[in-house]
N, C-alpha and C positions, 0 to 999 in steps of 0.2 A: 762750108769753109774748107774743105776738101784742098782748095788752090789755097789757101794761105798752109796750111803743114808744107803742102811741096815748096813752098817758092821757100819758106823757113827751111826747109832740109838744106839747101840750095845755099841759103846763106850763108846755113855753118857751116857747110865746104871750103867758102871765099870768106868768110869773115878775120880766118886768120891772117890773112894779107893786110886785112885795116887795122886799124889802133882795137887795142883791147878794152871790151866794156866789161860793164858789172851789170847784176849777178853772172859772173863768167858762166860761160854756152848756155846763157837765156837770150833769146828775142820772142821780143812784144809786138804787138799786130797797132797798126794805124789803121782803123774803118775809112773804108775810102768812101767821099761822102760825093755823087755826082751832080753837077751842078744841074741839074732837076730835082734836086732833094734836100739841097745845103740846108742845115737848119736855122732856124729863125733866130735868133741871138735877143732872147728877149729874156733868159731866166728858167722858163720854162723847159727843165730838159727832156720831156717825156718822147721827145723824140729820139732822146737816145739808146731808148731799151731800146731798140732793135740789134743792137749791137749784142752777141754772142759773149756768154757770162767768160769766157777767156780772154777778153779785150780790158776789159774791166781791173782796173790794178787795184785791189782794198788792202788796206790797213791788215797785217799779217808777221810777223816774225822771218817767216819765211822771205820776204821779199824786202822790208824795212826794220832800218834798224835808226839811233839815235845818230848825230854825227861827235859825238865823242867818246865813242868806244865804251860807256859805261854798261852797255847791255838792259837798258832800262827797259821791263816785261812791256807788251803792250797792253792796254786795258782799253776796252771799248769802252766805257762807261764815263772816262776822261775824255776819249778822241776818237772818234769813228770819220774816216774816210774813205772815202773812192774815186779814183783818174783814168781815164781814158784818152787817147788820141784818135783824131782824124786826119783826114787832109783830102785835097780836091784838087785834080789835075791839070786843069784849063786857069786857073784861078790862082796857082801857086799856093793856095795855103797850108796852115797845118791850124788845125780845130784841136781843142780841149774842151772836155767838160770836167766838174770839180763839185764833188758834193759831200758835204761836211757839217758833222755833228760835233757839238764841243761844251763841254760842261760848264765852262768858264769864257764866255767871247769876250776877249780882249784886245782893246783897239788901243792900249795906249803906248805911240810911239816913240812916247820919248823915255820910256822905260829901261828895261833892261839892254844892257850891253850895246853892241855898235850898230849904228843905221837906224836903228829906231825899229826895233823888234815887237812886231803887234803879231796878231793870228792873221798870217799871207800866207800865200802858197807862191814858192819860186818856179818856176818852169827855167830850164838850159834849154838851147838848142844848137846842135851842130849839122847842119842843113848836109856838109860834104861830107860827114864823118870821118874827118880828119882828124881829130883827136887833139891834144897837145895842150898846152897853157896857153889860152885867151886873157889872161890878168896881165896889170904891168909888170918889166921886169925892173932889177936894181940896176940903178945909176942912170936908168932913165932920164930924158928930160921931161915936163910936163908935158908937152907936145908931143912928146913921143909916148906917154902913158897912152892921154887920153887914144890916140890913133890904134894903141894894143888892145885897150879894153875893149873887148867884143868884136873885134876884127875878125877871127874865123867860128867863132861860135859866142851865143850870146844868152846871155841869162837876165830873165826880166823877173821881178818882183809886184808880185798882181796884189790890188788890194778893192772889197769891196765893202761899204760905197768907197769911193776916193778919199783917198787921208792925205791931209797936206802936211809936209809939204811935196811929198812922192808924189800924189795924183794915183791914178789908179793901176799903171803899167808904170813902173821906176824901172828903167833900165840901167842897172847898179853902176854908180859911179860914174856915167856919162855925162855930159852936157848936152847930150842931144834932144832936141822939143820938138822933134817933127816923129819919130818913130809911134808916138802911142795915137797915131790918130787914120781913119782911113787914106788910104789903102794899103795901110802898111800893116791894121792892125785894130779890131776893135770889137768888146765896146765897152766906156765906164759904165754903162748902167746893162747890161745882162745878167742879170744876178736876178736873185731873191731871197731873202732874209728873214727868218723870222727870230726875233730877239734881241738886245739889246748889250751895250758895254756892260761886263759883268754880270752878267743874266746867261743860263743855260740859253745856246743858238744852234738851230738849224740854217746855213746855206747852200745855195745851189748858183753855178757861174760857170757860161760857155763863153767861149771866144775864140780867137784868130790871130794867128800873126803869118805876116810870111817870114821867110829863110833868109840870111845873107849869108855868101862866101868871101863877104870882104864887108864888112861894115865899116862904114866911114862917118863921125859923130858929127863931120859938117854938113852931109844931105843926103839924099837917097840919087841923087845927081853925080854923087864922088864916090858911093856903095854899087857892089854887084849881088842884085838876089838871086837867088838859086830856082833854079829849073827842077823840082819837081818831079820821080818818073815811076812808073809801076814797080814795085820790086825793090826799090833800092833801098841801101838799109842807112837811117839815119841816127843821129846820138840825140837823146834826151837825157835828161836830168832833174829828177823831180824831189822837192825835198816842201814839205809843212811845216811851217812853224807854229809851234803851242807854248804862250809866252805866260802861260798861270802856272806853272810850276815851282816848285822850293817852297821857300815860307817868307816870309815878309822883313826876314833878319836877312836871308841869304835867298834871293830870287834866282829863279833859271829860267830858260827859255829851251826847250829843246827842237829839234830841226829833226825829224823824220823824214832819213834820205833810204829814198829808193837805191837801195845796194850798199846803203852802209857808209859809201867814202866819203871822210871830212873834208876834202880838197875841192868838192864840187863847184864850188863858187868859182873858180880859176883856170879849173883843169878837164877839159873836153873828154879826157880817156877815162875817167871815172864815170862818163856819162853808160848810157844804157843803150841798147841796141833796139830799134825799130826798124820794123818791115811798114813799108806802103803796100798796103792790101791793094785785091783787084778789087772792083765791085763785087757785091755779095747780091746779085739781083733776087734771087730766092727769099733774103730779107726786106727788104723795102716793099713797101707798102705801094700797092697798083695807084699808078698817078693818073689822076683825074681832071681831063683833058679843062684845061682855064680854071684849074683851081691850084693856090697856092699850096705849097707844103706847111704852110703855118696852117691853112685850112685844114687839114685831113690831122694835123697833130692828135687831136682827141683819139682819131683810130685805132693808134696804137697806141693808148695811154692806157688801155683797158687790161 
């Protein structure tokens, strides 16, 4: 991992030139995952240890906080998590894995407060790291909302299994029905689960989306995606939602954002700095001439 420190020194040279992220002069590593390795999108993440314990964002004080400032401790025993990123160069995507422990899994979303707050995890993404307000602004007209929302960076609300009426990628507040499906994006069923509504749960969920520098809610025909490139530093934004909180007089839901800012949902510069890693050949697993990578999975799961 040697190249990922230098290419990160490098960043925070030029970083000051782009929009400001959070935790200010942190950058987090994307595993560059090469398309002889992409992994299998089936739930199964054991192909992701391979990834270097620095890649791996858990659950921490240090790095998460709630998004309304109350300073609420963290307790593993309520919430345990950990995220990661990828991405793959020929193929334009950006990879997440998401693994998740919860004392309380709660799917019900016509609960608490707005949107229908169940246990998701939101992913941002700002593919040009431009920074800025992606949300409508005032005095807009509708037409002119929807076209704002998600335009230079965009935030999808993941849920597994699919909860209707979101589906399992809600790209907030859109009308668009073409973004949650290949090849723009997928899968509902990558996960795995154990446990049930209101029952202590373990899951686990990788997936994909590509980038756009102009998302446009009528088609990926009237969108520009993003190009992808070694080096470049992109914005994420990653925040949890744990919706058993409070007590059953006065319910809460809290949002554990990656750097603390409540604005995340609208606002690009609040997002977080990533590096697209080189390959890390040293890590991956010697491939095995006509055999799939879902094949060799077991290899490194040991």
């Amino acid at each position: 991992m040697k190249k990922f420190f230098a290419l990160a020194a490098v960043a925070m040279l030029t970083a000051s030139s782009a929009s400001a992220h959070v935790p200010e002069g942190m950058i987090f590593g994307a595993w560059n995952w090469p398309t002889s390795h992409l992994p299998n999108l089936d739930g199964d993440i054991s192909e992701w240890n391979v990834l270097p314990a620095e890649l791996w964002l858990e659950i921490n004080p240090d790095l998460f906080a709630v998004d309304d400032g109350s300073g609420k401790p963290v307790d593993t025993s309520d919430l345990w998590f950990r995220f990661a990123m990828g991405w793959n160069d020929e193929l334009d995507r950006i990879y997440y894995v998401y693994d998740r422990f919860d004392n309380n899994w709660d799917r019900d979303a016509g609960g608490v407060g707005c949107c229908g707050q169940d246990d998701s995890v939101e992913v941002g993404l700002d593919s040009d790291h431009s920074g800025d307000w992606f949300w409508q602004q005032e005095g807009q007209s509708e037409e002119e909302q929807l076209r704002t929302r998600g335009r230079q960076a965009q935030t999808g609300h993941y849920r597994w299994p699919a909860l209707e009426p979101f589906g399992w990628y809600w790209f907030w507040m859109s009308t668009s029905d073409w973004h949650d499906e290949e090849p723009y994006s997928c899968c509902t069923d990558s996960f795995t689960l154990d446990g049930v509504h209101g029952s202590e749960a373990t899951i686990q969920a990788e997936w994909y989306t590509v980038g756009w520098d102009d998302f446009n809610f009528a088609g990926p025909g009237e969108s520009l995606q993003h190009d992808f490139v070694e080096g470049e530093i992109i914005g994420a934004g990653l925040q949890v939602v744990d919706n058993d909180n409070g007590t059953e007089e006065d319910p809460k839901t809290w949002k554990w954002v990656l750097g603390g800012q409540a604005d995340i949902f609208g606002n690009a510069s609040s997002f977080s700095d990533f590096i697209l890693l080189p390959v890390d050949e040293a890590n991956l697993p010697t491939a095995v001439e006509n055999d799939s990578w879902g094949h060799i999975k077991a290899s490194i799961a040991q």
